[in-house]
NUNUNU-277091 format. One record per residue (C-alpha): x, y, z; residue number from 1. Coordinates in nm, 2 decimals, decimal comma. Layout:
BEGIN
<r xx="X" yy="Y" zz="Z" seq="NUM"/>
...
// end
This chain:
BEGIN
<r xx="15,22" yy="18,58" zz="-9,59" seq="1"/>
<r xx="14,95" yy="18,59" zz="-9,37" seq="2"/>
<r xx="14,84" yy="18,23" zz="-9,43" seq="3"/>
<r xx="15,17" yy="18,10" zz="-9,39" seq="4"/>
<r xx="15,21" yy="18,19" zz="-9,08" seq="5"/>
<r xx="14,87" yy="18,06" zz="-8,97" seq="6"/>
<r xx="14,96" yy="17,74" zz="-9,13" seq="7"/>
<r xx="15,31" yy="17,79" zz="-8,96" seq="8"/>
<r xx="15,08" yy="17,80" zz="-8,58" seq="9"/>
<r xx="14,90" yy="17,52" zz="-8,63" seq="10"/>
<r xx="15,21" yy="17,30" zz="-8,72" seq="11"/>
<r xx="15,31" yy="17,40" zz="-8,42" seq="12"/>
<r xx="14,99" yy="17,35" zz="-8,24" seq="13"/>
<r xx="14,98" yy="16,97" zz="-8,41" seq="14"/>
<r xx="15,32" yy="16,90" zz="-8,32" seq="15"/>
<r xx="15,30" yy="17,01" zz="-7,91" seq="16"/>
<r xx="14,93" yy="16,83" zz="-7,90" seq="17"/>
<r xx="15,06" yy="16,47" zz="-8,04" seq="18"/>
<r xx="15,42" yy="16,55" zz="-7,85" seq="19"/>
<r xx="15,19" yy="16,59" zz="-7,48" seq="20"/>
<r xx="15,04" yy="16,26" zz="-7,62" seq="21"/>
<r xx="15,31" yy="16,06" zz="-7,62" seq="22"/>
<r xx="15,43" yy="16,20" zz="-7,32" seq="23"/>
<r xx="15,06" yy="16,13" zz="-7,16" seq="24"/>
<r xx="15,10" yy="15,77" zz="-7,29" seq="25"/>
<r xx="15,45" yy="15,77" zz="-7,17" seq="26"/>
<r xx="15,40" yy="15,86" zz="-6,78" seq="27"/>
<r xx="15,11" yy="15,59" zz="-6,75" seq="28"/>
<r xx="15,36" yy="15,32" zz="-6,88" seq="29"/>
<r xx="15,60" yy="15,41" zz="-6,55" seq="30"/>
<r xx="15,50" yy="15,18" zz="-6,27" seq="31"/>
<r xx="15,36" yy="15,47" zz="-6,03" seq="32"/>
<r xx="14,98" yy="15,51" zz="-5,91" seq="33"/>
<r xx="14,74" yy="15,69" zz="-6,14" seq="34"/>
<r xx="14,71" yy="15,97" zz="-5,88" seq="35"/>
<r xx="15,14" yy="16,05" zz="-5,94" seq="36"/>
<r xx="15,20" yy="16,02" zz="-6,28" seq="37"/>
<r xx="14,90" yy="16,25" zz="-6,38" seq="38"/>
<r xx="15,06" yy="16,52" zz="-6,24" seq="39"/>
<r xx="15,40" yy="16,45" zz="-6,38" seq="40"/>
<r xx="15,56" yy="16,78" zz="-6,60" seq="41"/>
<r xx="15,75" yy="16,65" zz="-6,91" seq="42"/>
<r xx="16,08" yy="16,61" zz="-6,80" seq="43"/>
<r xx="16,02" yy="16,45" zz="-6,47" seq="44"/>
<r xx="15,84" yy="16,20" zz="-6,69" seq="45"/>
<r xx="16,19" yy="16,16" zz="-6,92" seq="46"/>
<r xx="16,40" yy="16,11" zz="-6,59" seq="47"/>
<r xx="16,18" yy="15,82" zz="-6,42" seq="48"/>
<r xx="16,13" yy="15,65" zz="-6,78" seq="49"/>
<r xx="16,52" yy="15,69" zz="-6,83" seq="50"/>
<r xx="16,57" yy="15,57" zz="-6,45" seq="51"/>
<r xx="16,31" yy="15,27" zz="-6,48" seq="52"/>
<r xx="16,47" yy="15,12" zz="-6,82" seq="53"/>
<r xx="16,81" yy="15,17" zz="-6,64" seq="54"/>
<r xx="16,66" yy="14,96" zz="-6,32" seq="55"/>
<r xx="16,51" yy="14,67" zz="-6,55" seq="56"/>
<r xx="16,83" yy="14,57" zz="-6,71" seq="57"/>
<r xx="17,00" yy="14,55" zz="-6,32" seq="58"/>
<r xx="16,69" yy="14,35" zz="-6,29" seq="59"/>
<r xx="16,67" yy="14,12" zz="-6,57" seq="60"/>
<r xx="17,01" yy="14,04" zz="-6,49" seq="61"/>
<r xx="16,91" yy="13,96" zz="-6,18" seq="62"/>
<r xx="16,75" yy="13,63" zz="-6,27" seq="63"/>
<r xx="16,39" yy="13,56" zz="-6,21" seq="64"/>
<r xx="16,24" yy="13,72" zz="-5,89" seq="65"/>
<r xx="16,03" yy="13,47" zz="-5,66" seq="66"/>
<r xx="15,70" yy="13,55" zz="-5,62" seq="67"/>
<r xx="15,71" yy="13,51" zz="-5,23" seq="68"/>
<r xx="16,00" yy="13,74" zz="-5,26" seq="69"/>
<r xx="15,80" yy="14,01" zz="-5,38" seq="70"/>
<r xx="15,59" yy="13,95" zz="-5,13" seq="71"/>
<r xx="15,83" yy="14,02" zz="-4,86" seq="72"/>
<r xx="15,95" yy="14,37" zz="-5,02" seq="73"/>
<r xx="15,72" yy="14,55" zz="-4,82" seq="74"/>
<r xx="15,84" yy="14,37" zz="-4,48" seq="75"/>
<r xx="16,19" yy="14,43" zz="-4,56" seq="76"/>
<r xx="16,12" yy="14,86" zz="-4,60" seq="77"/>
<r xx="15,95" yy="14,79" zz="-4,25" seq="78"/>
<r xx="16,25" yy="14,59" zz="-4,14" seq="79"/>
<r xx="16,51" yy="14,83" zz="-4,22" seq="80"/>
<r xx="16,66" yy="15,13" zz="-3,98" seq="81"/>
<r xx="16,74" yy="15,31" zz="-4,36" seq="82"/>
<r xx="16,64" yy="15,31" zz="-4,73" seq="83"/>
<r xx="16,78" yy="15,12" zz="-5,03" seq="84"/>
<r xx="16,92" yy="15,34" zz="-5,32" seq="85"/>
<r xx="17,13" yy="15,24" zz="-5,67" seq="86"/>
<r xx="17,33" yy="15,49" zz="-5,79" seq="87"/>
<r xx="17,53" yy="15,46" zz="-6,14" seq="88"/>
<r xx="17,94" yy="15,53" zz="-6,20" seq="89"/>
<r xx="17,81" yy="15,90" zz="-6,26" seq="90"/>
<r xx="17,60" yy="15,95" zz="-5,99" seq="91"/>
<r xx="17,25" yy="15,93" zz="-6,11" seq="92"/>
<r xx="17,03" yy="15,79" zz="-5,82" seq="93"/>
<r xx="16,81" yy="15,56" zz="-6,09" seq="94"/>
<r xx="16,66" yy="15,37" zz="-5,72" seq="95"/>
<r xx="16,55" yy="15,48" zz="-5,41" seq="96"/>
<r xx="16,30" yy="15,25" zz="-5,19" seq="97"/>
<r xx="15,99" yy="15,39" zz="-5,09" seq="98"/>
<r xx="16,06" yy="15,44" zz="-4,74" seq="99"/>
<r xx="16,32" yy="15,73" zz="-4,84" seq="100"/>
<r xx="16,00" yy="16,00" zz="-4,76" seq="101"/>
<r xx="16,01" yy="15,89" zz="-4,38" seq="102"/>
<r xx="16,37" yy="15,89" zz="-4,32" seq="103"/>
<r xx="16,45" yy="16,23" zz="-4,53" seq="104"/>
<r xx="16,16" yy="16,38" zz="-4,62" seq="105"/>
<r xx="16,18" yy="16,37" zz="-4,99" seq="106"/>
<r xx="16,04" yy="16,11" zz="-5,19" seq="107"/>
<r xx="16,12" yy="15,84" zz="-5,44" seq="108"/>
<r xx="15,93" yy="16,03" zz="-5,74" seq="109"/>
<r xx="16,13" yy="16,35" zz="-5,62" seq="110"/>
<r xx="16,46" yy="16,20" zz="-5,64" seq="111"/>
<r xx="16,49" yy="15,91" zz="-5,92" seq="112"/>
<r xx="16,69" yy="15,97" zz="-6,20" seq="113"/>
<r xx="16,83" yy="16,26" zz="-6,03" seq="114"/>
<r xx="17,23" yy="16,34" zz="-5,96" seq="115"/>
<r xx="17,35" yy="16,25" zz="-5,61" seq="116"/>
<r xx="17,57" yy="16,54" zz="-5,63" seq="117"/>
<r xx="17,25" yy="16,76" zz="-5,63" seq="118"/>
<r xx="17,15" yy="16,64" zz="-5,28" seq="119"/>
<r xx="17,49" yy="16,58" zz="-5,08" seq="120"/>
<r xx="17,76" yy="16,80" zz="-4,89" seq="121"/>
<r xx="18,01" yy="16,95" zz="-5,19" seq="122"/>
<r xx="18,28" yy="16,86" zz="-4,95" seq="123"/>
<r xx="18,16" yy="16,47" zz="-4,93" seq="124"/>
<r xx="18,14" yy="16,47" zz="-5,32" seq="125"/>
<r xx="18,52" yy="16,36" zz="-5,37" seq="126"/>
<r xx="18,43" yy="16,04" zz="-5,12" seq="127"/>
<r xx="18,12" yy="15,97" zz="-5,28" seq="128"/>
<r xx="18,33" yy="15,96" zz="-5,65" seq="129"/>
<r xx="18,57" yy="15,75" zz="-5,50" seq="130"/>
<r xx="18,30" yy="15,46" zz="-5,40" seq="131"/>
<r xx="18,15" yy="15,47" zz="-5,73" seq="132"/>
<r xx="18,45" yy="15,46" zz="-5,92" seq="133"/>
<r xx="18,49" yy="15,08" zz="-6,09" seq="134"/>
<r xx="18,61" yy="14,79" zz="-5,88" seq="135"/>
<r xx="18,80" yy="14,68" zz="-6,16" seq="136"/>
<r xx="19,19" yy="14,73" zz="-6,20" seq="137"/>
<r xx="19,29" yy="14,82" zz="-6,60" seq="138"/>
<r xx="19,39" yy="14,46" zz="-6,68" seq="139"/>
<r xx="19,03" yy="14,33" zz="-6,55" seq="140"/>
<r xx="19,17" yy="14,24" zz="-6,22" seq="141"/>
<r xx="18,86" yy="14,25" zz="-5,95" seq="142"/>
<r xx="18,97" yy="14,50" zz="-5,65" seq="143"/>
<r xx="18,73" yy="14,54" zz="-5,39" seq="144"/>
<r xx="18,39" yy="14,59" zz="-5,41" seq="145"/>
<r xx="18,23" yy="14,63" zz="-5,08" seq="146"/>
<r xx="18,16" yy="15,01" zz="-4,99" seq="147"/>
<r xx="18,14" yy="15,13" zz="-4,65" seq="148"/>
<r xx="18,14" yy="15,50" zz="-4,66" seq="149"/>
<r xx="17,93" yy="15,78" zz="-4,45" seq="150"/>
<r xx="17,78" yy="16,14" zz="-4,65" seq="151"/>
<r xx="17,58" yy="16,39" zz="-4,54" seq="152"/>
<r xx="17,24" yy="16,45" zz="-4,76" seq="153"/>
<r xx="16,98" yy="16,70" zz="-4,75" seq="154"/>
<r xx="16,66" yy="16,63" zz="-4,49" seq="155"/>
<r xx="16,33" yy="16,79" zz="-4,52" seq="156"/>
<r xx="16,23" yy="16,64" zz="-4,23" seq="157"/>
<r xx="16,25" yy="16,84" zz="-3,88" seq="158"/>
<r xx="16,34" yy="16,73" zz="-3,49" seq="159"/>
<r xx="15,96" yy="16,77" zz="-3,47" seq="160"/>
<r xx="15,87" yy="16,57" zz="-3,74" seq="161"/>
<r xx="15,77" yy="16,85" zz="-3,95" seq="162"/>
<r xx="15,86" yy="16,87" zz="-4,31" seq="163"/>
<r xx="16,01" yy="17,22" zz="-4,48" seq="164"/>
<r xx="16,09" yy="17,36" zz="-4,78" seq="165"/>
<r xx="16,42" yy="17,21" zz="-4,96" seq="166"/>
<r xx="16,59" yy="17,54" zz="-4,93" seq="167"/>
<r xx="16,54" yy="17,51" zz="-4,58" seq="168"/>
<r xx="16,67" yy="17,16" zz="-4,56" seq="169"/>
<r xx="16,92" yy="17,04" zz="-4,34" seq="170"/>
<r xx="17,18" yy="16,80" zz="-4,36" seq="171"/>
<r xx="17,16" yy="16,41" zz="-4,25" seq="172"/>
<r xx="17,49" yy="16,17" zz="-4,20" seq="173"/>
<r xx="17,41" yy="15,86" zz="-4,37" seq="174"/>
<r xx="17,63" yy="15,59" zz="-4,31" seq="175"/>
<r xx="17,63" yy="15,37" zz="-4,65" seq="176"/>
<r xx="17,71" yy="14,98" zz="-4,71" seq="177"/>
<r xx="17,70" yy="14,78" zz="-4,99" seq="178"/>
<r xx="17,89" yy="14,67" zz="-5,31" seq="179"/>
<r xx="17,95" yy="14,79" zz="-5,64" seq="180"/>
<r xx="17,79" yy="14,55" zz="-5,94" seq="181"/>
<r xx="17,89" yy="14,57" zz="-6,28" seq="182"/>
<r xx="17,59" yy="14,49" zz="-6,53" seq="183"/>
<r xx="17,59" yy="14,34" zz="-6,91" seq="184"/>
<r xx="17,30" yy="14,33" zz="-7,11" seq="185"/>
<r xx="17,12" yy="13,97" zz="-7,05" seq="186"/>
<r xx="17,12" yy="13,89" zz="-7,39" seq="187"/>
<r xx="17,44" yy="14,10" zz="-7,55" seq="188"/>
<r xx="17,29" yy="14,32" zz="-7,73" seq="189"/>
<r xx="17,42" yy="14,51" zz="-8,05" seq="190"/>
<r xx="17,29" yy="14,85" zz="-8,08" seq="191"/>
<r xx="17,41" yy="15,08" zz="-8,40" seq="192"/>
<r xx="17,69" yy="14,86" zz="-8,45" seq="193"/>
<r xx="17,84" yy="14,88" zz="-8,11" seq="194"/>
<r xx="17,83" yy="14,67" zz="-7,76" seq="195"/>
<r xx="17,60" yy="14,82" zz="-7,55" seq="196"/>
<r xx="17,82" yy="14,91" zz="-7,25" seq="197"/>
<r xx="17,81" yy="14,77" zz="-6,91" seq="198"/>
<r xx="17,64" yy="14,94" zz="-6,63" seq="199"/>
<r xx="17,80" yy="14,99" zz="-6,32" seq="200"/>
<r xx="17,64" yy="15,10" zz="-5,99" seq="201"/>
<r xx="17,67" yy="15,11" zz="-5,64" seq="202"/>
<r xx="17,37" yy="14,90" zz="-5,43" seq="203"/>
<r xx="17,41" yy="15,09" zz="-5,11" seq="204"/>
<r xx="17,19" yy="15,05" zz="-4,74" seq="205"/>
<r xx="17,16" yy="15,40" zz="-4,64" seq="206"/>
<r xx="17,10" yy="15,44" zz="-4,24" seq="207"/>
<r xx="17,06" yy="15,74" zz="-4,10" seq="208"/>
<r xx="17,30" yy="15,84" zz="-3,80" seq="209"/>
<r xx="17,08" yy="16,01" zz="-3,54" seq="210"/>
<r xx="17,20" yy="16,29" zz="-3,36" seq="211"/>
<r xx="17,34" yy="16,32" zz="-3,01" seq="212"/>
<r xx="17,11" yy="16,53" zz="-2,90" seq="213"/>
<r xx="16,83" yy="16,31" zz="-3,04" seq="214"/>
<r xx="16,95" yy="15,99" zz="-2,84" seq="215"/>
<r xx="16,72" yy="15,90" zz="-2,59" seq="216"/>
<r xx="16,93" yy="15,53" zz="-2,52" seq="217"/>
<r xx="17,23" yy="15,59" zz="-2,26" seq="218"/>
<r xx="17,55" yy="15,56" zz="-2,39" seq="219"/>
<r xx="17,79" yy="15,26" zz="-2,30" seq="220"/>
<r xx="18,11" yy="15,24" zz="-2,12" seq="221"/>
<r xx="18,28" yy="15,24" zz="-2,43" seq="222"/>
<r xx="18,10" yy="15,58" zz="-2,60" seq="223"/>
<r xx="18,19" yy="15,91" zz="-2,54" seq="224"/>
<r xx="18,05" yy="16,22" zz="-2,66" seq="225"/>
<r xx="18,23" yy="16,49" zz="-2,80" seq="226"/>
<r xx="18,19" yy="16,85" zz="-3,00" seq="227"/>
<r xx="18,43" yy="16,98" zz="-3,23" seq="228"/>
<r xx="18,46" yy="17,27" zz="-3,45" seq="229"/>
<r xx="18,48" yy="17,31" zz="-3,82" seq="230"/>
<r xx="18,87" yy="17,23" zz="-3,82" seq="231"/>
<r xx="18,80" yy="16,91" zz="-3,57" seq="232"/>
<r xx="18,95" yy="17,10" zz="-3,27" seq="233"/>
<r xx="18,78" yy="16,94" zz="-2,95" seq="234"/>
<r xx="18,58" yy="17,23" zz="-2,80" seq="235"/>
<r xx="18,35" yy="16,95" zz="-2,56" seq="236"/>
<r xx="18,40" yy="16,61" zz="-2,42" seq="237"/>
<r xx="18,24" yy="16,44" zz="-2,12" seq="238"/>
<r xx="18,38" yy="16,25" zz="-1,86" seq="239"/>
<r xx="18,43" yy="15,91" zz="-2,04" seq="240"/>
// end
């Protein structure tokens, strides 16, 4: 008895050693720096492997991407007053640009592959369902397919420039363009006897709307600023 269950442990030792293996093996395959994926735990390593497979068929759809194109990624982040996200039918953010960390505060490794749901306003959730729901009608008639929506998502970054604790995160409106693409497999492929489904996302620009208190521009002729409570009544406007 005693002997079985010593051969029972180290089973169980043998089988969690070569399991961290592959998982070791796994997390250096993900295109992140040395420095991020060592310190990956195993099922942050799952969702970014999940999320980068997920991204490489919206790519290899894509066509080939020009190598002066690649280039320029890093110009366009600088260029943009926001961060570039894809998000799936169900919600799963499986991109994020890297320029996410100075906008919000949390960063691309943080958030990949996680549910948008997790990190938006409940009561902006309905909205946010509605601009990921398909673009096509039920006898394949195209409807629209330009989004142009606004959310509020959580911010670890402070008025200051400091950064805090998620549960001390407040929230940001983002207002979010873009279209929703519908993916198929480049080749078709088969899998278990069934067509491997189409992926639908949403390829949104998310730009942060600053705060009025944080406006250092003068408003124009046409802007007015005004404060409301929770059910919208007016309790401020100025002159304009």
């Amino acid at each position: 008895m005693k002997r079985r269950k010593e051969k029972s442990r180290d089973a169980a030792r043998c089988r969690r050693s070569k399991e961290t293996e592959v998982f070791y093996e796994l997390a250096h395959q993900l295109p992140l720096s040395h420095s991020v994926s060592a310190h990956l735990d195993k099922a942050s390593i799952m969702r970014l492997a999940i999320s980068f497979l997920r991204t490489r068929k919206l790519r290899d759809c894509g066509g080939n991407e020009d190598e002066d194109n690649g280039q320029m990624d890093s110009l366009y982040l600088k260029s943009l007053e926001g961060f570039v996200t894809v998000v799936t039918s169900d919600g799963d953010m499986i991109f994020l640009s890297e320029n996410i960390n100075k906008f919000m505060g949390l960063t691309q490794v943080e958030l990949t592959g996680h549910s948008i749901f997790d990190f938006t306003h409940p009561c902006d959730h309905e909205e946010i369902r509605e601009n990921l729901r398909s673009g096509f009608g039920k006898k394949g008639k195209e409807l629209s397919t330009e989004r142009d929506f606004f959310m509020r998502m959580k911010c670890t970054v402070t008025n200051r420039g400091r950064t805090v604790n998620l549960k001390s995160a407040s929230w940001k409106v983002l207002h979010c363009t873009g279209q929703l693409r519908m993916y198929n497999s480049c080749p078709p492929r088969v899998l278990c006897g069934f067509k491997e489904p189409p992926l639908t996302c949403a390829v949104l620009m998310c730009e942060p709307i600053p705060h009025p208190s944080n406006i250092d521009t003068p408003l124009d002729s046409k802007t007015f600023l005004s404060r409301h409570s929770m059910d919208m009544k007016f309790t401020y406007c100025d002159e304009r």
